[in-house]
C-alpha positions in Angstrom: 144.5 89.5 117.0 144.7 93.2 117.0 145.2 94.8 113.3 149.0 96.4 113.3 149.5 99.9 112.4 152.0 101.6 110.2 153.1 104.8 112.5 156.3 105.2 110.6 155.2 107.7 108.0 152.7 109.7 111.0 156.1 109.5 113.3 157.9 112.3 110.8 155.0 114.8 111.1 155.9 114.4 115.3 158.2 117.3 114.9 158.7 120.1 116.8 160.5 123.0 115.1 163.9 123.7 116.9 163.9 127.3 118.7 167.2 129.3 119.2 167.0 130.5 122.5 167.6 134.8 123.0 170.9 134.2 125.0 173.4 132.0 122.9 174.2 129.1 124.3 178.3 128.6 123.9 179.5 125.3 123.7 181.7 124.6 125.9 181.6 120.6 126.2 179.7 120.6 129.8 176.2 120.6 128.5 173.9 119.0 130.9 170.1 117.8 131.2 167.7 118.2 133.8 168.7 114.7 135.2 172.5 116.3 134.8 173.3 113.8 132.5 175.9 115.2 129.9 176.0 115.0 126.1 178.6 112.2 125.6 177.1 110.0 122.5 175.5 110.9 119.3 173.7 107.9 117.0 173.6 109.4 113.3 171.1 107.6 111.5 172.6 108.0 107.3 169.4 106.0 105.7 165.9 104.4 106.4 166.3 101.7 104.5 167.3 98.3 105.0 167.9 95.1 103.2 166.7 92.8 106.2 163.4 92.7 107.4 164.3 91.5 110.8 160.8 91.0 112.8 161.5 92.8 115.8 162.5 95.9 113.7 161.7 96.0 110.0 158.6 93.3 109.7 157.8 92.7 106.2 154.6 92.9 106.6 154.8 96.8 107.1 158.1 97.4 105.1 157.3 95.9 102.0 157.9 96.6 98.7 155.7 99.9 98.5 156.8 101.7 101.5 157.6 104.9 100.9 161.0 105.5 102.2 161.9 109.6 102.6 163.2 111.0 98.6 167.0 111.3 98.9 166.2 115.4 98.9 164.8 115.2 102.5 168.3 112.9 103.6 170.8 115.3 105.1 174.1 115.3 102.9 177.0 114.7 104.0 178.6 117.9 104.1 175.4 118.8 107.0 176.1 115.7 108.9 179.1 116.9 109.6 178.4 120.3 110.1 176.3 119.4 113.3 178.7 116.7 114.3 181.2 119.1 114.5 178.6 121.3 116.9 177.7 118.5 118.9 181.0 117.3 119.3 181.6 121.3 120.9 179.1 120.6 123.3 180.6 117.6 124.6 180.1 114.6 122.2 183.0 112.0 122.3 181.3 109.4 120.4 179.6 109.2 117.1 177.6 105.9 116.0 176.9 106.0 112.6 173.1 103.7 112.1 170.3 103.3 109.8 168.7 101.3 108.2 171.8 99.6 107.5 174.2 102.4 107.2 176.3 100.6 103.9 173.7 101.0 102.1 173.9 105.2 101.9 176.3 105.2 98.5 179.7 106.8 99.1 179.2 106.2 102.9 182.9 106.0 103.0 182.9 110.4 102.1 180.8 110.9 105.4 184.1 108.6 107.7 186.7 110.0 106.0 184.7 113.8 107.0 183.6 112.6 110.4 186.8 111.4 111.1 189.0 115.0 111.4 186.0 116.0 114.0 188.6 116.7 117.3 187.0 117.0 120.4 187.5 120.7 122.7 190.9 119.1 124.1 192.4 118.6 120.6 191.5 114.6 121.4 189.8 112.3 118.0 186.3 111.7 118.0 186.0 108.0 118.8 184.0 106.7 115.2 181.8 103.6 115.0 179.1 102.2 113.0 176.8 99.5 113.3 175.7 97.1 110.2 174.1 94.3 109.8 176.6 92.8 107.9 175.3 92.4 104.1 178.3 94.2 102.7 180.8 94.3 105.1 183.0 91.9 102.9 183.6 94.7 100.2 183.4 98.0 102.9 185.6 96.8 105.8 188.5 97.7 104.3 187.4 101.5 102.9 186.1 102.2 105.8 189.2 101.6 108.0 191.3 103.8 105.3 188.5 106.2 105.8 189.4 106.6 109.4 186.9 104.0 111.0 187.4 102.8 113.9 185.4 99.8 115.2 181.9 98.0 113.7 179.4 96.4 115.7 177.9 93.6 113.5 174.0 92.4 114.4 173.8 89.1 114.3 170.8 87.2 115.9 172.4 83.3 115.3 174.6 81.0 114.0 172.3 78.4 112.5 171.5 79.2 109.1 167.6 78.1 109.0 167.4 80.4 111.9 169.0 83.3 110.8 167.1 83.5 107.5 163.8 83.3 109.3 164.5 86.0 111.4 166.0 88.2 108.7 162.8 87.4 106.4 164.9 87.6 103.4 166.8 84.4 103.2 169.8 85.9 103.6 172.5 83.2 104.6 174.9 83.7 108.0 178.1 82.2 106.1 178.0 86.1 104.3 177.9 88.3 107.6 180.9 85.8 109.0 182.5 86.7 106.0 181.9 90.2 106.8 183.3 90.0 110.0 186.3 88.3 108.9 186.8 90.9 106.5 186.7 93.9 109.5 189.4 92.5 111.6 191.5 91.6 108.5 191.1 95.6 108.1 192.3 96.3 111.4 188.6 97.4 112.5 188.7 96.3 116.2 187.3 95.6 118.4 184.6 93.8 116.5 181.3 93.7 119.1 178.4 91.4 118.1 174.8 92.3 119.1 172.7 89.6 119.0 168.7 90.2 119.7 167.4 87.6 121.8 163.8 86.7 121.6 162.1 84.1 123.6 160.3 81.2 121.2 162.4 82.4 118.3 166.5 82.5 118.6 167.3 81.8 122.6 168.9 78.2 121.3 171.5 80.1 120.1 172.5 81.9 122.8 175.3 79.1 123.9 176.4 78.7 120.1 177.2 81.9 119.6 178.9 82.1 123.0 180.9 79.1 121.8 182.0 80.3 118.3 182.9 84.0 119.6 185.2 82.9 122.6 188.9 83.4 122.3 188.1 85.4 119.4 188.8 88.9 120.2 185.3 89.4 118.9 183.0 90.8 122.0 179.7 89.0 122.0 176.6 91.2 123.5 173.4 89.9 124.4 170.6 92.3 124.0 167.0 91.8 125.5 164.2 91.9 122.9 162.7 96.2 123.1 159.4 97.6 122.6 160.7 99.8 120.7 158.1 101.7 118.3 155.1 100.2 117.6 155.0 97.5 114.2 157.0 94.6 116.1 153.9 93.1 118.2 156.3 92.9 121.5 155.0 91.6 124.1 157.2 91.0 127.8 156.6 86.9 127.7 159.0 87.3 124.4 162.0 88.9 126.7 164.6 86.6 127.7 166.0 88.7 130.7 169.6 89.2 130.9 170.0 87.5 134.2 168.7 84.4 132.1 171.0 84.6 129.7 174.1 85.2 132.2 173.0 81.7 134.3 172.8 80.0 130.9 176.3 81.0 130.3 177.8 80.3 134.2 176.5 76.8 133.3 179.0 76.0 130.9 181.5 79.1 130.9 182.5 80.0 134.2 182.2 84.4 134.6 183.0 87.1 136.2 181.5 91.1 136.8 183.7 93.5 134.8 183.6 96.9 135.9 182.2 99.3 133.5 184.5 101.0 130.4 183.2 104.2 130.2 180.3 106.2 132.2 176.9 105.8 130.7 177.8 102.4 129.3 174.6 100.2 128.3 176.3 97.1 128.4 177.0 95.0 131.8 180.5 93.5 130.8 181.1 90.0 132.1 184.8 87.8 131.7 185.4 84.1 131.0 187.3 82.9 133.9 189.9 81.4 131.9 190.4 84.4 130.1 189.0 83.5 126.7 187.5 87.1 126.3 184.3 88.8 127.4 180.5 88.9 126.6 178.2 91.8 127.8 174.2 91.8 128.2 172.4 94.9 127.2 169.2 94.6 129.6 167.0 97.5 128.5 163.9 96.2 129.6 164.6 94.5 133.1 167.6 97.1 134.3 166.9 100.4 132.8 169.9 102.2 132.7 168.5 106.1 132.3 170.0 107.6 134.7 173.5 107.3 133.0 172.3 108.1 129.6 174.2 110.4 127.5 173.1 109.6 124.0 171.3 111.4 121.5 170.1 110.6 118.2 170.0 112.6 115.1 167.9 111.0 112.6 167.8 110.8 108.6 166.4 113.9 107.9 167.8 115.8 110.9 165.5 115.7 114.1 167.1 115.0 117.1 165.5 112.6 119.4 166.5 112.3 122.9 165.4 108.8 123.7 165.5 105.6 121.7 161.6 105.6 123.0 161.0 109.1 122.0 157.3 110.6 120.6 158.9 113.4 118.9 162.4 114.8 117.5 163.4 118.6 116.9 163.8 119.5 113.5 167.5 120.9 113.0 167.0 120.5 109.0 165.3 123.6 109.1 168.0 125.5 110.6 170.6 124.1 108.3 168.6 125.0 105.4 166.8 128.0 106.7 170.4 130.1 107.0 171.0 129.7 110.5 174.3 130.2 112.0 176.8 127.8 113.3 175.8 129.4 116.6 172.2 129.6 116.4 172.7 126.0 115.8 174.4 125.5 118.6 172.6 126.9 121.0 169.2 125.4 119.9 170.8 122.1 120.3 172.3 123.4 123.8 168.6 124.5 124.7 166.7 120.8 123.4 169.8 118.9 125.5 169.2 121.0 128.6 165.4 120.5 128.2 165.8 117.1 128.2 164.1 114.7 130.9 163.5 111.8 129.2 163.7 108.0 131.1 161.2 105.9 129.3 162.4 102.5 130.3 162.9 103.7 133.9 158.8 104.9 134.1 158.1 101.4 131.6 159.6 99.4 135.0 157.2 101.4 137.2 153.9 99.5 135.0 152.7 96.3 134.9 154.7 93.7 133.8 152.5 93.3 130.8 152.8 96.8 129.7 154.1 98.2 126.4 153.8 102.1 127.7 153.6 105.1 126.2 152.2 106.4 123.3 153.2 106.3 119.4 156.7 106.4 119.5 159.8 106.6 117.4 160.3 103.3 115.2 164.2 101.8 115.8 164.5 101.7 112.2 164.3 105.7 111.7 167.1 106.5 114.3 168.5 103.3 114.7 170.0 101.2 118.2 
């Protein structure tokens, strides 16, 4: 067995400073990459820390008790989270995901909703507001975060069976808590509630049908996503991927389905119907159906470096302008120049290797910019 690396710590020294190009850059909400794929979604990753230590993610092994997480000076504050929200919501952004870590841990995280939430887009329309959790404290946020203008919560929950669950979180956390979580979001009129569940062959796919079973006719949209090599201290490997397809033909086999078109352009999830109208479920196939050539995401992490892929090798250091003095439209135009730099399509090129490969170099870990 090969000896596993801790790239976390080298992965914030890949930086690259952030340049302000001579000509401003106005935003004008039609920003486009080289592909021509706009800026439509922007992940803000509040913390790098995380109560779980979910293998495919957050192994214990590398995040243990010692690892030095970033000191609270290097976190952006609130008040510059939304200061570049509000830039990249100029440019085109329609959607903010707020992700970690797990996001509820960041004290007073309710103070960065309630600011994010009176972003308006360039047609006077709200920024649609989401955040994805884990769960752990949903019971006693759901309902501050709705009065502090959230919107919806996507809740990770890799299955129902409570032995399983605890082994795949690694801290013995029990399921009946993140159910009570959930409960506590659509009593607080957070809706609609998605589910992301992580499927990983030899370790969860058993509970693909139970969760299908306990979500339908719930209101609650269940999404099944395929197991990522995404940075480098989870040990994937492709034998460990339980394609989508899979998981739809297990589902056809008790629930009759059918295609859904998609919601919105650059949607990751393929949206599928119970035929007798108990809801929907949506696969997330990242690894067998690479969906680049729609994306519109970027991803602002911790400390303020924008990454342009989930997959990415570097970010672009926007702390420095914040803090260096820059203008609101220096700002904005060295975001417009990254954004129209752009050409990134990992999982497109990953499809183009052998089945067996991982790809690429060192890259970003999932847990730094989050999902």
């Amino acid at each position: 067995m090969s000896e596993r690396v801790i790239p976390l710590v080298d992965q914030r020294t890949a930086v690259v400073a952030a340049q302000v190009p001579a000509a401003p850059i106005v935003p004008g909400g039609q920003l486009r990459d080289r592909l021509a794929r706009p800026l439509r979604d922007l992940r803000i990753s509040v913390t790098d820390r995380c109560n779980f230590r979910c293998s495919y993610c957050m192994p214990k092994e590398v995040f243990g008790k010692d690892y030095p997480y970033l000191p609270h000076a290097a976190l952006l504050s609130f008040e510059e989270i939304t200061r570049l929200a509000r830039l990249f919501v100029a440019h085109g952004v329609r959607k903010i995901r707020l992700t970690g870590g797990e996001p509820l841990l960041r004290k007073n995280i309710e103070v960065l909703v309630e600011q994010l939430a009176q972003l308006r887009t360039p047609d006077g329309a709200p920024v649609e507001l989401a955040l994805t959790t884990n769960g752990s404290v949903l019971a006693r946020k759901a309902a501050a975060l709705r009065a502090a203008g959230l919107r919806r919560v996507t809740v990770s929950l890799d299955g129902l069976d409570d032995a399983v669950f605890r082994r795949m979180n690694d801290v013995d956390f029990p399921v009946a808590q993140v159910l009570e979580g959930i409960a506590a979001a659509l009593a607080a009129g957070l809706d609609p509630i998605k589910v992301n569940m992580v499927v990983q062959r030899g370790t969860n796919e058993q509970e693909i049908l139970p969760m299908a079973r306990h979500f339908r006719g719930s209101g609650i949209v269940l999404r099944f996503i395929e197991y990522m090599d995404v940075g480098a201290t989870n040990g994937w490997r492709m034998d460990q991927v339980v394609p989508s397809a899979e998981v739809i033909e297990r589902l056809q086999q008790h629930f009759p389905l059918r295609a859904l078109d998609p919601t919105a352009p650059g949607e990751t999830a393929e949206r599928w119907a119970y035929e007798d109208g108990a809801g929907e479920v949506g696969v997330i196939s990242s690894v067998t159906q690479a969906f680049c050539g729609s994306c519109n995401r970027a991803r602002l992490s911790t400390e303020g470096r924008l990454y342009l892929c989930l997959f990415a090798e570097q970010g672009h250091d926007l702390r420095a302008l914040l803090r260096g003095g820059a203008s609101d439209a220096d700002i904005a135009s060295a975001i417009g120049l990254i954004w129209q730099g752009r050409s990134d399509r990992y999982s497109q090129l990953r499809g183009q290797q052998a089945p067996d490969a991982s790809g690429g170099g060192r890259r970003v870990e999932m847990s730094y910019i989050g999902g």
